[in-house]
N, C-alpha and C positions, 0 to 999 in steps of 0.2 A: 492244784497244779496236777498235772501230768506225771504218773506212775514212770519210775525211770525203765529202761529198755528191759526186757528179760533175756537174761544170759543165752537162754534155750532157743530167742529167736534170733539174737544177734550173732550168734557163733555163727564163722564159716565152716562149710559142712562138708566133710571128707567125702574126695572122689567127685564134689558138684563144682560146678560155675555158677550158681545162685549167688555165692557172697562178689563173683567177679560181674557178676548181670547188675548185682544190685548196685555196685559202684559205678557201674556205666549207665543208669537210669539217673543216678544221683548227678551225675557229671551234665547229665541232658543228650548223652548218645541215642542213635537210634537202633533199636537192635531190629531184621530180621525178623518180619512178622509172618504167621499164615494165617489162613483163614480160614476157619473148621465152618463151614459153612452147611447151611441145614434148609437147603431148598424148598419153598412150600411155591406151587406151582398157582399163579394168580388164578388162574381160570378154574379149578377145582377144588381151591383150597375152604376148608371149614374151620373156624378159628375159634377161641374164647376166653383168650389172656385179652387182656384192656387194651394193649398195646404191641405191634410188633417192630423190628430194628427194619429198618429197610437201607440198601446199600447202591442206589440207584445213582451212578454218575460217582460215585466216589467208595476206594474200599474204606474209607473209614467213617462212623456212625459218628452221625451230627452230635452237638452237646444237649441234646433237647429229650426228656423223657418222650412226650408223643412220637412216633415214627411209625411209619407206613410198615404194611405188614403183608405184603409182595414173597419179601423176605427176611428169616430170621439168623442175623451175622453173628456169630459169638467170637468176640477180641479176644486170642491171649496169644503172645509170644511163643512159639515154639519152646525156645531154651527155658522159658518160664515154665511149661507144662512140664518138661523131662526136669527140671531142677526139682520141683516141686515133687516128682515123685522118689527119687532119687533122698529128697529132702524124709519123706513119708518112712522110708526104710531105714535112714541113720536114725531117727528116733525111734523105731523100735529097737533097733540095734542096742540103742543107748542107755534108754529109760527103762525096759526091762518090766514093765508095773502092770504088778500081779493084779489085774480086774477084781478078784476077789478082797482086794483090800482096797477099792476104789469104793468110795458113797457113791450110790446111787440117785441121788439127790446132786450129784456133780452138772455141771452145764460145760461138763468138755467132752471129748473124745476120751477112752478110753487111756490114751498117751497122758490124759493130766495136761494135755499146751494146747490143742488147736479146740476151739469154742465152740460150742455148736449155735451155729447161725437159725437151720427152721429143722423140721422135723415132720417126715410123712410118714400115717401109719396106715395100713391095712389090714386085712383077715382074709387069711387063704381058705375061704370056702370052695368045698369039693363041687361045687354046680354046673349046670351047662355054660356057663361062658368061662371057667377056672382056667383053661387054656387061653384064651383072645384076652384076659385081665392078667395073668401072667405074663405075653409075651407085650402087652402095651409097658408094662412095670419094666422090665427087660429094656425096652428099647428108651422109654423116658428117661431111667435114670442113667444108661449105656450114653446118653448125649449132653444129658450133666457132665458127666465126669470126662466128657470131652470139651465141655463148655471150661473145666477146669474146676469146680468144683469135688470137693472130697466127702466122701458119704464109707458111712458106717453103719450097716444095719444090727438090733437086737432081733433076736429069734425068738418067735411066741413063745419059746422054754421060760426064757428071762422075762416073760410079762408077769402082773399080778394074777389074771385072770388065763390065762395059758391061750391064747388065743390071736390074741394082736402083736403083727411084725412092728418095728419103729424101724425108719431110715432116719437117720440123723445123718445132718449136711453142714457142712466146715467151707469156709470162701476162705480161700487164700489171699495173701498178700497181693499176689499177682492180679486174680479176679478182681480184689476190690478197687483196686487202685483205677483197673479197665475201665469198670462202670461207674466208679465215679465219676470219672471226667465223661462219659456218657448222657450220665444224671444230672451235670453239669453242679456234683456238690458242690457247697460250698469252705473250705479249710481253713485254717488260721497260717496268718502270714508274719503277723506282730500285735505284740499287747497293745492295747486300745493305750494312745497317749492321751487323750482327750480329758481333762478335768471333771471329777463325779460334780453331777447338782448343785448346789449350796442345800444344806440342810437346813428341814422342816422346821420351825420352831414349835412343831406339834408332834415332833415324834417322841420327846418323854412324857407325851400324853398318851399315846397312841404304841408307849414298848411294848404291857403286856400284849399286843396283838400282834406284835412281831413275832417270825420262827427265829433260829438261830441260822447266821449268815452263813454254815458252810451249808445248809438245807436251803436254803433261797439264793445265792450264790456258787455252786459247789466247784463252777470253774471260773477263772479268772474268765476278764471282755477281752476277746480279741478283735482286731479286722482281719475281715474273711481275703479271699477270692476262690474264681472257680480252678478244681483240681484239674493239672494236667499232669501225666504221666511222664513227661519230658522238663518237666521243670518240678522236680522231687525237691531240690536244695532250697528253693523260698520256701518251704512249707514248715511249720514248727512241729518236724516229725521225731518225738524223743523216744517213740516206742511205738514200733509198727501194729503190734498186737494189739493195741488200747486208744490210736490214731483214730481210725471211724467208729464211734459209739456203736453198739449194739443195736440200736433202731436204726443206724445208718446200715449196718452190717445187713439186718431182716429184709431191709427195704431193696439193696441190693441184691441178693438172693430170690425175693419175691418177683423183683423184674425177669429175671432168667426164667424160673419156673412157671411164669406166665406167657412165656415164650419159647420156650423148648419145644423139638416137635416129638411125637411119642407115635410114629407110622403114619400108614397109609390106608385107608376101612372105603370102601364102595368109590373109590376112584378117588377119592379127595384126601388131600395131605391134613393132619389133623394136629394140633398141638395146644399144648398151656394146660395149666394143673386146675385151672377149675372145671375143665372137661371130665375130667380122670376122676376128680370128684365128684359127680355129676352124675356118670354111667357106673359108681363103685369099686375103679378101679382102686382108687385112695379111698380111705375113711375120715380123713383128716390131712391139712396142713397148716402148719402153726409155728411159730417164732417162741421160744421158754421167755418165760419168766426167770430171774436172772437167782433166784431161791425163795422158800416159804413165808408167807407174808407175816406170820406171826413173828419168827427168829432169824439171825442173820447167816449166812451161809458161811459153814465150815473154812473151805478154801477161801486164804486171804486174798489170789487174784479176783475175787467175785465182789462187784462192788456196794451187792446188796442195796442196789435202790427202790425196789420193790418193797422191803422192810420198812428202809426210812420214809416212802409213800404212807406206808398201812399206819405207820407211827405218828406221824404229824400230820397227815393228812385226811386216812380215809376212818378215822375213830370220829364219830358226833362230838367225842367229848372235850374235842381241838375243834367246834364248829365257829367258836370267836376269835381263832387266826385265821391270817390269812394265809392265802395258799400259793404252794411254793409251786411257780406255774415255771421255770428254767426246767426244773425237774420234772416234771410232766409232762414236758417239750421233750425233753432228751428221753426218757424214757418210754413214750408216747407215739412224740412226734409230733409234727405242728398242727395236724389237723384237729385233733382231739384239745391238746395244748388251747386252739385258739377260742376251742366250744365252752374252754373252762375258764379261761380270759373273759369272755362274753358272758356268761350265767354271773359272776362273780362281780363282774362291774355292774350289769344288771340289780343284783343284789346290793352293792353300795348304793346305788342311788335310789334303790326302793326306798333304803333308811328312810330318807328326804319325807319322800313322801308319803309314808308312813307316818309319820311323828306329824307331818301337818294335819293328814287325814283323821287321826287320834282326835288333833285340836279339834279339830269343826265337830265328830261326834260328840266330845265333852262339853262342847259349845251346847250341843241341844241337848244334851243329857242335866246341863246345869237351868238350861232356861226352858226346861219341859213344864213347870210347875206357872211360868210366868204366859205359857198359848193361851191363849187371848179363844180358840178355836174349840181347845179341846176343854178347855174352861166351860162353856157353853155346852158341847154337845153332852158334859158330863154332867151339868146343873142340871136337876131333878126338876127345876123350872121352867126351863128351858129345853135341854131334850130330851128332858122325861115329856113333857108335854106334845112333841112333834110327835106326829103319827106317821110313818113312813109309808111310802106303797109297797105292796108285796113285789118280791124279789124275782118269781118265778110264778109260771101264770095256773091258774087253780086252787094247787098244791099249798102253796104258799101264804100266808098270814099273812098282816098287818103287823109291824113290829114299832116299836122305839125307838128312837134316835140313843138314847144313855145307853143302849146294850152296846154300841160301840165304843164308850167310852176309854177302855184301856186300847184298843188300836188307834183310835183319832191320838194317845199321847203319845205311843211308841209313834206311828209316823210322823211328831215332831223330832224325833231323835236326827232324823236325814232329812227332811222335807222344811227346812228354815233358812235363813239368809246366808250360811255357813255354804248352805249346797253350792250358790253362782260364784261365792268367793272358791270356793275349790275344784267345781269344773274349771273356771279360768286359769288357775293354780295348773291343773295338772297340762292344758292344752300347751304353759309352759317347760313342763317338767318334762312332759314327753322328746320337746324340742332340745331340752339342753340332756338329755340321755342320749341323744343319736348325736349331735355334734361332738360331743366330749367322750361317745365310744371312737368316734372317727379319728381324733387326736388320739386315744389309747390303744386304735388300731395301728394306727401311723405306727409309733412307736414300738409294739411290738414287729414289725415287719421290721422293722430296722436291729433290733435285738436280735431277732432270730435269724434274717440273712435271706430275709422274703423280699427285698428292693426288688431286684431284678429277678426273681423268681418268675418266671414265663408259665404261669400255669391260666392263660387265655390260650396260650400257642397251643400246649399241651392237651386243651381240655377242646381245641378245634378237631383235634388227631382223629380218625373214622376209628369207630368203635368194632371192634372185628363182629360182631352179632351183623351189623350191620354189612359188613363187605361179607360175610358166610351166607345172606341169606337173599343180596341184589345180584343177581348173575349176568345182568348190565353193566359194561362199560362206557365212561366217557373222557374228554382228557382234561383235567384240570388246569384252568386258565392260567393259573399262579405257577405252578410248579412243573407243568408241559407233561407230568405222565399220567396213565390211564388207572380211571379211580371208579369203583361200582357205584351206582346209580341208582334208585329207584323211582320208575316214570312216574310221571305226574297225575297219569291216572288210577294207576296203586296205589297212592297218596291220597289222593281223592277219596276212593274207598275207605281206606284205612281209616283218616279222618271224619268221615260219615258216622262210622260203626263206633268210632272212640266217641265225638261228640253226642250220638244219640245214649250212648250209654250212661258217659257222666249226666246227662239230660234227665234220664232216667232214674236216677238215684238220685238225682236232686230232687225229683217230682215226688218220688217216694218219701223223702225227707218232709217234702209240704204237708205229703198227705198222712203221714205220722205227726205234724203237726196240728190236723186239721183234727184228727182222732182226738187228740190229748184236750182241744177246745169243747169235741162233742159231749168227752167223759164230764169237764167240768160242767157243762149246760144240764147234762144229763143226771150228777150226781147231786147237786148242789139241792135240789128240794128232798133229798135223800138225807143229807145232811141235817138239813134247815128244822125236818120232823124229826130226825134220831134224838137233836139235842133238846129240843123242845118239849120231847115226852121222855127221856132216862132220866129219871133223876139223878143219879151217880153222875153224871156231866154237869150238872145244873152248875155245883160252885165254880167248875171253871170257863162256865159261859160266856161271863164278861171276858177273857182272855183268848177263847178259842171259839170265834164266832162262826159262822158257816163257808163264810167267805174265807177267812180262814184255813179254815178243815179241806176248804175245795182247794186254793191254793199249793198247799202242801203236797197232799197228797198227787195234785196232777203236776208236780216239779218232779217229784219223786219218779212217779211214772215215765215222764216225759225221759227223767236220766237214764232208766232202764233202755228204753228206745234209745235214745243216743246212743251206748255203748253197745246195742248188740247191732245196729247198723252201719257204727264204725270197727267191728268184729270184720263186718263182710267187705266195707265196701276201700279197705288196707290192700285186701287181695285183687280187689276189682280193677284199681285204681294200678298196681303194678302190673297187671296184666294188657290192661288196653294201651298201657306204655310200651309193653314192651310189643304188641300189635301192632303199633305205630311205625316199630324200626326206626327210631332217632338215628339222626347221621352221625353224632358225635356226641361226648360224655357231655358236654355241658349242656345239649339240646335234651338229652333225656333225664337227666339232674332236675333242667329246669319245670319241663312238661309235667314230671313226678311232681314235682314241689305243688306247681301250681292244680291241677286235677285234686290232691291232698286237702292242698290250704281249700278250696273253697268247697269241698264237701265237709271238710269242718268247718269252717266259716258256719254254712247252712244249717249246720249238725246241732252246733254249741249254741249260737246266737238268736234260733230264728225264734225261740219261746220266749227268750227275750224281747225280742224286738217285738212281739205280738201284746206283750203285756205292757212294754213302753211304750206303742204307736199306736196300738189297735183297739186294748181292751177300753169297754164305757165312750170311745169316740163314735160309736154308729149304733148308739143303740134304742134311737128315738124318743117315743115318751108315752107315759099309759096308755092305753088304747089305740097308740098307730106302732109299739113297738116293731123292730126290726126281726127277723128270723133268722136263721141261718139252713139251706135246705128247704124253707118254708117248715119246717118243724121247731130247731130248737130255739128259742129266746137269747139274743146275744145278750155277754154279760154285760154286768154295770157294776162303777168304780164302787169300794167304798164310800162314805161320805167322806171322811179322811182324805180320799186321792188313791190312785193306783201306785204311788212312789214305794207302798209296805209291800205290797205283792209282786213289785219286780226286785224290790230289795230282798224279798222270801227267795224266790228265785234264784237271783242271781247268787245267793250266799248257798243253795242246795246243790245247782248245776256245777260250780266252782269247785266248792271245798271238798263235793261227792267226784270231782274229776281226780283233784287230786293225791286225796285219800287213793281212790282204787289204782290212781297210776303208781303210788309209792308203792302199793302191793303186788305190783306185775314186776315191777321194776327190782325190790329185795326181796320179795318173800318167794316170789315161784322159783327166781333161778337159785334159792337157798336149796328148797327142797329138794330142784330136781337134783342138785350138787352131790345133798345128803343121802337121796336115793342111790345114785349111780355110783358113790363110793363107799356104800354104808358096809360092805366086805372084806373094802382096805383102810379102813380109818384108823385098824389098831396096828396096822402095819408099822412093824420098822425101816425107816429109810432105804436102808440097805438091801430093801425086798420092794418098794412103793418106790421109781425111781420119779428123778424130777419131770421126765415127759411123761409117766404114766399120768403122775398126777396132775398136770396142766390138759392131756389126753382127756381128764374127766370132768373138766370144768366144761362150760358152758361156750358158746362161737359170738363173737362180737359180732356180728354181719353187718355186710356193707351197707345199709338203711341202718343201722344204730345209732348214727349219729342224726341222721336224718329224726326219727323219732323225737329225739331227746331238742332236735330246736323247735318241731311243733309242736310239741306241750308245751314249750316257754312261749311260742308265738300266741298262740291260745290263750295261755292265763295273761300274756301281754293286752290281749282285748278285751280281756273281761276287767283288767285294770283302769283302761283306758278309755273302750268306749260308752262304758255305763257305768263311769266311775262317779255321776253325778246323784246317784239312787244309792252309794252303799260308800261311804268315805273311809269304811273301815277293807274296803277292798285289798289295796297297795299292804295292810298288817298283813291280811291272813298271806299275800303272795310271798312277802317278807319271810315269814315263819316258814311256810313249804318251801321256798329256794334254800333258807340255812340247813334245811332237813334233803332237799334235794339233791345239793352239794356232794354233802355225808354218803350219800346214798346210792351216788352216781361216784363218786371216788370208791367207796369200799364196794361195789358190783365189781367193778372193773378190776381193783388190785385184787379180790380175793375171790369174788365167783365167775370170772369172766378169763378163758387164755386172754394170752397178751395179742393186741388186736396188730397188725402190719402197720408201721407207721407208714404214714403219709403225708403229703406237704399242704398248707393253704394257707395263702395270704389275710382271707376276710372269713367274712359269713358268708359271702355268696350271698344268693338271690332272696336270702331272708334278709337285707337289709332293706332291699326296695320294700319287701314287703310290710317292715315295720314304718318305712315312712310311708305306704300308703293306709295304715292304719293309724296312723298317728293324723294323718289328716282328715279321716272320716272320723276321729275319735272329737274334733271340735264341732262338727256338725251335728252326731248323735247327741251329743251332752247340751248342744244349746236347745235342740228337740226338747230334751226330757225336763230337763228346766223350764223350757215354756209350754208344752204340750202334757207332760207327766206329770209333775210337781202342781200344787196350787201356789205358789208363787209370785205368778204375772194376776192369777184374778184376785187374791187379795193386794197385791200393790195398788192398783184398778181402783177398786175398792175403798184401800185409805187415803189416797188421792182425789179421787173423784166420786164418790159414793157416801161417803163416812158422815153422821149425822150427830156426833156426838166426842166434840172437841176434847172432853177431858178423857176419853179410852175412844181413840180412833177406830178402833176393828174390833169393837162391842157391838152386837146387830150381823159380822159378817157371815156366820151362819145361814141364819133366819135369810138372811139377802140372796143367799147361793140355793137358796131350796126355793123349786115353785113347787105351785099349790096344783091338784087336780081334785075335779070333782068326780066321787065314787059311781053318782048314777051316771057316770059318760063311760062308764068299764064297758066292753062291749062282752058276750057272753065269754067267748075265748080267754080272756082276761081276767076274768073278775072270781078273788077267791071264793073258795066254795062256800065260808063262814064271816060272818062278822059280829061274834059275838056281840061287840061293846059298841052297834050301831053309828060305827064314824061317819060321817058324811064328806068329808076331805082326806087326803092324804100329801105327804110332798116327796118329791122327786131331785135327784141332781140334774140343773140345770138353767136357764136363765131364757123361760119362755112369760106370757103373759097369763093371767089367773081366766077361768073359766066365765069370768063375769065384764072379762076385754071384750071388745069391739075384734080385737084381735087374740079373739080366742087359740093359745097353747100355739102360737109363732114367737119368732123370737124375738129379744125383746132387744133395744139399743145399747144395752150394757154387754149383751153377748157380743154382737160387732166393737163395742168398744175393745173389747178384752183379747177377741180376736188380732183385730189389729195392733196391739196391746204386745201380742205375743211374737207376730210375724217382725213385728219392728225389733224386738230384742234377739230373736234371730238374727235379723241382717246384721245390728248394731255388734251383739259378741261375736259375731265369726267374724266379722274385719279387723276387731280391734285386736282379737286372737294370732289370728293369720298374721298382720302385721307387726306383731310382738317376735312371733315364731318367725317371718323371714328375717326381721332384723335380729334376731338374735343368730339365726344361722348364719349371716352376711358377717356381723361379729367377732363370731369365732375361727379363726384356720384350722383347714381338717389336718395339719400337720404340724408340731411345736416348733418352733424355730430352732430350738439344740438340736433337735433332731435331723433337721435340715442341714444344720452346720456339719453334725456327726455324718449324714451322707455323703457330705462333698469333700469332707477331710479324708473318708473311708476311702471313695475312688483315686481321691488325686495320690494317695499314698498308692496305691494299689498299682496305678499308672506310673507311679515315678520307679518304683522296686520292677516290676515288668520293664521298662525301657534301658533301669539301668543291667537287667541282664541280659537282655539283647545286646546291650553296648560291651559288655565282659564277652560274650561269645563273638560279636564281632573283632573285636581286639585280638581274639586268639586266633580267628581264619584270618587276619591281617598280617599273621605270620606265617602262616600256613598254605592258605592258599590261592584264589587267583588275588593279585595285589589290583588289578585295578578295577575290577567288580566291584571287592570288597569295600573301597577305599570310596568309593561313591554313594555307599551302603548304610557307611561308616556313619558320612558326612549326612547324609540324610536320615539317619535315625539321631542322631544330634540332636539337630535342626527340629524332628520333633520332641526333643529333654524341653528344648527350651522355649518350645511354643507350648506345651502343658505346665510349665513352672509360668510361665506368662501370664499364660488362663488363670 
């Protein structure tokens, strides 16, 4: 429940009319308003808050965050500004409180009552611009505190380090209430009468994973609506101080200071504090933490949620509750709130498939002994007796089929009938994770008060980068006034230079792939002699074959390359964005997202894809082999199948992403933490205050959230679309999202300031993007099942080949190898040695033996197998796809309570609004004109009872 009022803000206040204002607000009078208005001239104006207010046709600013930035209105009452100061001096007057017996760790004002909302700090460095950063300071914070806002600055005396100012900033009563109804908040009007759930009959299964309900609940449900200023009395306001949460409070405050104007520099009107931070006027701006995350804050008004965060939520050693996402909303904000909503559901339904992908491994871990395949190539009879061709031309031996015998068994591990039962499996799983996040989104949007949330309208709004830098106008069709432009032949260019670029790096990504194939062609007889002449390698030869050796090490490599061309091409990639000049936030949101996703797309996947598509399918056969360059000899599979080498792969690129990302992500911003306050760490409170210390922590910046869904987008397709080579995939994501969780909650509560909250209904433009990977993810996997895996040619095989009724796939080795003969080597080819005079060798493939009519073409089992494959292609993606639409057609992306709870929400919302319309018109019915009114009357009625109707 709601803190009752404090004495300190409900007293009326000697000498003021605030306590008489506020009962004329409460009543729904109008008071006398002006308007402290802060001109930015269209034609020369230079911007760089997100948004500015524009007052175009009306002096009062729409309910909508997005608004045109023409010009910047700040609302506040007159009598509210003069009460409000008025108000400022009876508390000194009153409270008397000696600073020096204040903690320093406080998150008020020095008074002990007004909170501090954000906090701007600087260093008065003596340099050539200390004058023009001075008088910018001077006049930004001069239009705060005419915007109504209250600021208090410490003097670098009072810092740790004797250097850095803090302005600390307080929103008043007045302000907040302004921009709420601006922001178009959302309030409480009445406790949710709607009946909970019926309960789980799995939650005394499922207690220990519960938190305790005042941490997962900590405020009662109410239903909302949006706040106006004029109708104070429907609101459930029991304490004005504690009414807008804290993240409502920042968010407010953060809109002003992105909109303030702070002068005028080379003709153009200039405003919003990321400018100021930008040319060093500020060194910082930032929202406190509400006390120390280790212990709970002193002062009992302090509700310490940052504690109860670091306690139940951001410790590993709480990683098997769940998390208490109300409170991370309120604390947070919804936008953050929904990223932890999304990873977390994410994480549940990994479970799933995790625990089946287990099965199908133990599946061939139990029946690796009963391979019919690797039985053979390990029998000393069998493929000790096969003489292989050399691997590489010269250099290279003549080897044995039995030296591969411990990899032909590990590739039974993934490479068995388990694998097409669980690509289909997951082409399932993928489908019912997006539909049942879309019910869980539903639902949170309704919890939170995101129904009506207008953040398309909002994220339509021209981005001021973009109107500071078209100095074109034109008039907008919609709206009739005149909006900057940029011609379409600027665009043109722009678009030119952005496309050839990302082009560019994309090509460069081929051709670091194209490296990492030469290293392998080029190492690989390097290999082939180290192990063949060291003895100290001999015993674990059978384990660690050349193939092998080559493998590994060029994954390894290949990772190196990934991350240091994802190093450059983070900045590449925001820079040609911001070249572009997007018209509006969601145009360059999206532009960012997509440039990103498919330089990593290309980044992460494309070694993959080479080793599932490419390796051992073009690389001929003795003596007409294929080259690459006309130099190097493409590779060739295993006998085993190329399913262990993209499985090697896929497990290095993966587990080596997410390793190194868990180390960017806690260990650097630990150190730099430790660095930067490793001089105040033994400080006492009272000397370390609570913005120093939040001052020294680390900046969430506005791409941090971005990051954080493209490494889950990432490890999402390495789940997904190659999930039919590595069934253990879905565990190791399992394991890194519980550890991910921990580690993204304790970054944030202990080494990161508190970031600005912000609002968002969904994921945004990552959701398309998971379903268009979710739909390439049934196509790759039926690929590697029919193309990668041997799979289709032994089915082939025990179908139509098999010679020997009582073990069907006895002989299918010997079947899968043809024969060449030694003297058709042509020089180029033919190794330098043969000691033990072979006269044949065999090859992977299925062409015809040296003594055919149809000498080394292919032979009718290859077309068999062929076709063999293409048909299980077409036949699993239809049968896929049609699983996946009916199950999406299945599901509604919204619960039906939940639908109830919306239309209960409005109509209540509707009937409380009408019936106070009806009480005020009741009262000008006595008052004043009677036959206006009494028309007025009748037809606000008339609509009671057409919305009771409805």
């Amino acid at each position: 429940m709601r803190r009752p009022e404090s004495p300190l803000r409900s007293a009326p206040l000697p000498g003021s009319s605030s306590g008489k204002a506020a009962t004329m607000n409460r009543l729904g009078k109008k008071a006398n308003e002006t308007l402290i208005e802060m001109a930015l001239s269209a034609d020369g104006e230079e911007c760089n808050g997100p948004e500015t207010i524009s007052t175009a046709g009306s002096e009062i600013p729409s309910s909508s965050e997005g608004l045109n930035s023409t010009e910047t209105t700040l609302l506040i009452p007159e009598h509210q500004v003069q009460s409000g100061r008025k108000y400022n001096l009876f508390l000194k007057r009153r409270l008397r409180i000696d600073k020096r017996h204040q903690s320093k760790d406080s998150i008020f004002f020095r008074d002990g009552v007004r909170r501090i909302d954000f906090v701007l700090s600087y260093v008065d460095d003596l340099n050539k611009e200390w004058e023009k950063k001075l008088e910018r300071r001077k006049e930004f914070e001069s239009n705060l505190q005419k915007a109504g806002l209250e600021l208090e600055t410490e003097d670098k005396k009072e810092s740790e380090d004797g250097k850095i100012f803090f302005v600390k900033i307080h929103a008043p009563w007045e302000v907040l209430i302004t921009y709420a109804e601006v922001l178009n908040i959302k309030v409480p009007i009445r406790e949710n009468d709607i009946p909970p759930m019926v309960e789980n009959p799995l939650d005394c299964v499922l207690f220990p994973l519960r938190l305790p309900e005042k941490v997962m609940h900590p405020e009662p449900d109410y239903f909302t609506a949006p706040f106006s200023k004029d109708k104070q009395e429907l609101y459930l306001i029991n304490d004005e101080s504690t009414f807008f949460s804290p993240s409502m409070r920042n968010r407010i405050v953060n809109y002003i200071l992105t909109r303030c104007p702070y002068g005028t520099e080379e003709g153009k009107k200039k405003f919003g504090i990321k400018r100021l931070l930008n040319n060093g006027t500020y060194t910082a701006a930032y929202p406190l933490h509400d006390c120390q995350y280790w212990k709970k804050a002193s002062d009992p008004n302090c509700d310490s949620e940052r504690y109860t965060l670091y306690m139940e939520w951001a410790r590993f050693l709480r990683f098997y509750k769940e998390q208490p996402l109300v409170l991370i909303r309120k604390y947070y904000g919804e936008k953050i709130g929904i990223y932890f909503a999304w990873l977390g559901f994410y994480t549940e339904m990994l479970f799933l498939a995790a625990v089946v992908g287990l099965i199908c491994f133990l599946y061939g871990l139990f029946t690796m002994d009963e391979n019919m395949s690797s039985k053979e190539i390990c029998d000393p009879t069998i493929g000790g007796e096969i003489i292989m061709c050399p691997l590489c031309d010269r250099d290279c031996e003549y080897w044995r089929l039995n030296t591969t015998c411990e990899s032909s068994q590990y590739s039974h591990l993934f490479d068995n009938v388990a694998t097409l039962f669980f690509a289909i499996f997951m082409g399932i799983w993928v489908t019912l994770f997006l539909e049942f996040w879309k019910r869980r989104q539903a639902r949170l949007k309704y919890e939170w008060d995101l129904v009506d949330f207008e953040e398309e309208q909002q994220q339509l709004q021209l981005r001021p980068e973009y109107e500071a830098k078209c100095t074109q106008k034109k008039k907008n069709p919609v709206t009739q006034e005149m909006e900057p432009y940029l011609p379409l032949t600027s665009q043109a260019v722009r678009f030119c230079i952005s496309g050839a670029t990302v082009l560019f790096w994309v090509s460069l990504i081929i051709a670091s792939m194209i490296a990492v194939i030469v290293y392998r062609l080029a190492v690989y007889a390097a290999f082939a002699s180290l192990m063949e002449n060291t003895q100290t390698l001999q015993p674990i030869s059978g384990l660690l074959t050349p193939q092998l050796a080559t493998s590994v090490t060029a994954s390894c490599l290949n990772f190196v390359i990934i991350m240091i061309l994802n190093f450059f091409y983070e900045r590449i990639a925001i820079w040609i964005t911001d070249m572009e000049i997007p018209r509006t936030h969601m145009e360059y949101e999206n532009r960012l997202t997509m440039k990103m996703f498919l330089f990593q797309f290309v980044n992460y996947y494309s070694s993959c894809f080479y080793v599932a598509f490419f390796k051992g399918k073009f690389v001929g056969y003795p003596g007409a082999y294929t080259y690459m360059f006309n130099r190097w000899r493409n590779e060739e599979c295993d006998p085993a199948g190329c399913l262990i080498e993209l499985t090697t792969q896929l497990t290095i690129v993966m587990a080596g992403k997410q390793i190194w990302g868990n180390i960017q992500e806690a260990i650097v911003p630990w150190i730099c933490n430790w660095w930067g306050r490793r001089k105040a760490r033994n400080n006492p409170e009272n000397l370390y205050s609570r913005w120093e210390q939040d001052h020294d922590l680390q900046t969430f910046g506005a791409l941090g959230l971005f990051y954080e869904y493209l490494e889950m987008v990432i490890q999402f397709g390495f789940i997904t679309l190659f999930v039919a080579s590595f069934p253990l995939a879905p565990l190791l994501a399992l394991m890194n999202n519980i550890l991910e969780i921990r580690v993204d909650s304790w970054k944030l509560t202990t080494q990161y300031r508190r970031p600005v909250a912000a609002k968002a209904h969904s994921i945004g433009v990552w959701q398309e993007i998971l379903n268009g990977m979710a739909i390439l993810s049934v196509v790759t996997n039926a690929f590697i099942v029919a193309f990668t895996s041997d799979m289709i040619p032994r089915l082939v095989y025990y179908y139509a080949y098999s010679e020997n009724e009582d073990s069907p796939m006895s002989g299918y080795i010997n079947n899968s190898l043809s024969v060449f003969l030694i003297s058709d080597f042509p020089e180029r080819n033919e190794p330098k040695e043969n000691p033990e005079n072979f006269v044949i060798c065999r090859y992977r493939d299925y062409r015809y033996p040296p003594d055919h009519e149809r000498k080394y073409l292919h032979t009718m089992q290859f077309w068999h197998i062929l076709a063999a494959k293409l048909a299980f292609i077409i036949i699993m993606e239809h049968v896929v796809f049609i699983v996946k639409f009916f199950v999406a057609w299945m599901i509604p992306d919204v619960p039906a309570d939940v639908k109830a709870k919306i239309k209960r929400e409005k109509y209540l919302t509707q009937k409380i609004l009408h019936e106070y319309e009806l009480e005020k018109l009741k009262e000008r019915l006595c008052q004043g004109d009677k036959r206006a009114t009494e028309k007025e009357f009748i037809a606000t009625e008339g609509r009671m009872e057409l919305s009771r109707a409805m």
